[in-house]
N, C-alpha and C positions, 0 to 999 in steps of 0.2 A: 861672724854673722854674714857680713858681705864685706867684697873692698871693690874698690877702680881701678882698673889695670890697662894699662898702654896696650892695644892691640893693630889697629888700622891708621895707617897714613892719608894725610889730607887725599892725596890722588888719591888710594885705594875708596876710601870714602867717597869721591865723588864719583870713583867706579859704579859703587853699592848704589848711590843715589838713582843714579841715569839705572841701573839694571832695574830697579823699583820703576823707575819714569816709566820704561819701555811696559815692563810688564802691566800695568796696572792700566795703559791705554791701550793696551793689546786688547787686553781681557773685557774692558768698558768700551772700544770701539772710537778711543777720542785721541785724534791724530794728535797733541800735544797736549801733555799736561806740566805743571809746576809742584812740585809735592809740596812746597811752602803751602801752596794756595790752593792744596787739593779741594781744602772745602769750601772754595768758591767754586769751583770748575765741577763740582760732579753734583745728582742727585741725591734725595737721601734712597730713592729708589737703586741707586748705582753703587752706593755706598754697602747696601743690606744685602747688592749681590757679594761686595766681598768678605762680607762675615763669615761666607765657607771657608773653612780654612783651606781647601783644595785648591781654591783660586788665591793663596797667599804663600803657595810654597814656590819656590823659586824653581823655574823650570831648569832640565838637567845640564842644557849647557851653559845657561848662569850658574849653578851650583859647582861645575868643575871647575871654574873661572875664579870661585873664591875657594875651590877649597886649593886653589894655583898658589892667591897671594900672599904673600910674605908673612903678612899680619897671623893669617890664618895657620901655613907652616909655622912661626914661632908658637900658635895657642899649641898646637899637637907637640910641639917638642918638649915645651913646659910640664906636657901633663904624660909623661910615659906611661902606658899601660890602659890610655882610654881610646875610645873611638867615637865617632862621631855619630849620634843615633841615626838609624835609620826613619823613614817617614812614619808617624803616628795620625793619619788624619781622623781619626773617632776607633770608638772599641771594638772594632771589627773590620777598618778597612787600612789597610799597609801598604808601602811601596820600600822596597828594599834596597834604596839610595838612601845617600847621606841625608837629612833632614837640615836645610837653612830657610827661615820666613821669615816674614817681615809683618808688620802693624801698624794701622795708621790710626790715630785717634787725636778725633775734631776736637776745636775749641769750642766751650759752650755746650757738648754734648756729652754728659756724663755717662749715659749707658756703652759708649764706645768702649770702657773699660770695664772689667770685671770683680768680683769680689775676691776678699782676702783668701789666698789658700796656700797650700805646700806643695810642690810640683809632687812629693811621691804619694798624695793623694790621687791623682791621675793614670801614674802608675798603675797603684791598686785598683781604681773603677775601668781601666780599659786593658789589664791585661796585658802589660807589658812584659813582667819578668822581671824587670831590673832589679825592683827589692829598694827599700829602703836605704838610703847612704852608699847607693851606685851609682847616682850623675850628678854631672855640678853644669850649671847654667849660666850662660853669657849673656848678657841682656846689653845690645847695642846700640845707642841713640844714633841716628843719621841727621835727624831735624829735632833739632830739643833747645826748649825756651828753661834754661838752668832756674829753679827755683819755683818757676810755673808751670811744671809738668815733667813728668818721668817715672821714675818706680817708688812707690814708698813700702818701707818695711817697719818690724812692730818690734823693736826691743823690748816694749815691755810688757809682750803677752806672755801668757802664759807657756810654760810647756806643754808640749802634746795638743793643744787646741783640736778637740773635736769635731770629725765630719763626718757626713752619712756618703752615701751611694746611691743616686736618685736615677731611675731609669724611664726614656719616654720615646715609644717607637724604635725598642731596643739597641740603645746609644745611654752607655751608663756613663755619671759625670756626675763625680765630686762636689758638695757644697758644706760649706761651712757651718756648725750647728753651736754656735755660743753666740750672743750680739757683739756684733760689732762695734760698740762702744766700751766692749770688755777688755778691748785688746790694748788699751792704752794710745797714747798719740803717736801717730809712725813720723816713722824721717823721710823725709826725701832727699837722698844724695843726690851730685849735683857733675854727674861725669858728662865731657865732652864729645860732641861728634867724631866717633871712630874708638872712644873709650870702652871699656867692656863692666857694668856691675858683674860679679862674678860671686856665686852663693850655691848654697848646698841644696839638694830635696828637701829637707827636711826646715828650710827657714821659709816664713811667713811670709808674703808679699803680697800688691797688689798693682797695677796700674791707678796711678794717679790721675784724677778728673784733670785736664787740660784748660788752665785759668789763663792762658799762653794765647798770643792771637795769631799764629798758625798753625797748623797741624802737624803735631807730634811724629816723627817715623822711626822705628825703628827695625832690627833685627834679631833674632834671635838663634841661637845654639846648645845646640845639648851636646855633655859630651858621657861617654858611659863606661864605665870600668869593665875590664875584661872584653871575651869575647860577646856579641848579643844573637 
């Protein structure tokens, strides 16, 4: 379903961290920030600017920079035959570089996280191609309080859990159509800064509400079988 896998090195992590720092004051215009303390240091007006995810994709010369380090080389060696997706910012706009982002999600603020879904539901409402059972996903903590925040997944849903295809100012996106209370109680693993959960399209997941008193960071990877 998922496991933990050894990927990034303390330095490299604290590579990742400072790439996040810069970026994220660049974009908000605040000559120093702390990402522990992001959510003392910003608005929630500054915070909804970064819910685009345009402004959360790592610009391209942070992006060759990890896809440089070690950690990164070893995930591509491990997985012969896949490549690294290209950018998906919604169902109609693309950038044909590697795809690496990042997410920060406040303590206390549950909507910073989203609801349960399958990544190849996304797939399907925006048109990628991939196909079911063609990417496997990294999901990397940089700032994670172990046990009070992270990813939680549902071993005991059901298979195949149903979702529709909900389209608004034509940007189609995936939602979940059974309750959420059907799906049984999730787990939350419990991997370290630089650690990677590593899991299929096809498994369940969600971000977990942050009961943590600093702010969650993390990043993420896709990788995709064949050529895209």
């Amino acid at each position: 379903m998922h496991e933990i896998v050894d990927l990034y090195t303390t330095t490299e992590v604290a590579f990742l961290r400072q790439a996040i720092e810069n970026h994220v004051g660049d974009v908000l215009g605040l000559s120093s920030l702390t990402l522990k303390n992001y959510h003392l240091e910003v608005s929630e007006d500054q915070h909804k600017t970064l819910s685009d995810k345009r402004l959360r994709v790592f610009r391209e010369c942070d992006s060759k920079q990890i896809e440089s380090l070690a950690g990164t080389r070893g995930l591509m060696a491990n997985h012969p035959g896949h490549k690294i997706a290209n950018i998906v910012y919604n169902s109609f706009e693309r950038e044909e570089r590697p795809e690496f982002y990042f997410r920060l999600v406040r303590p206390g603020h549950p909507d910073d996280v989203g609801p349960p879904h399958c990544d190849f539901w996304f797939d399907a409402a925006m048109g990628t191609g991939w196909g079911k059972g063609n990417t496997i996903k990294f999901w990397i903590p940089i700032e994670i309080e172990p046990g009070l925040n992270g990813l939680y997944f549902f071993p005991s849903a059901p298979p195949d859990v149903p979702f529709t295809i909900i389209e608004n100012r034509g940007l189609r996106r995936p939602q979940i159509a059974t309750p959420i209370d059907s799906l049984g109680t999730p787990v939350l693993p419990c991997p370290a800064p630089g650690q990677g959960l590593k899991f299929g399209d096809d498994v369940l997941h969600a971000g977990a509400p942050n009961r943590g008193t600093s702010t969650r960071v993390s990043i993420e990877i896709t990788l995709v079988r064949g050529p895209m």
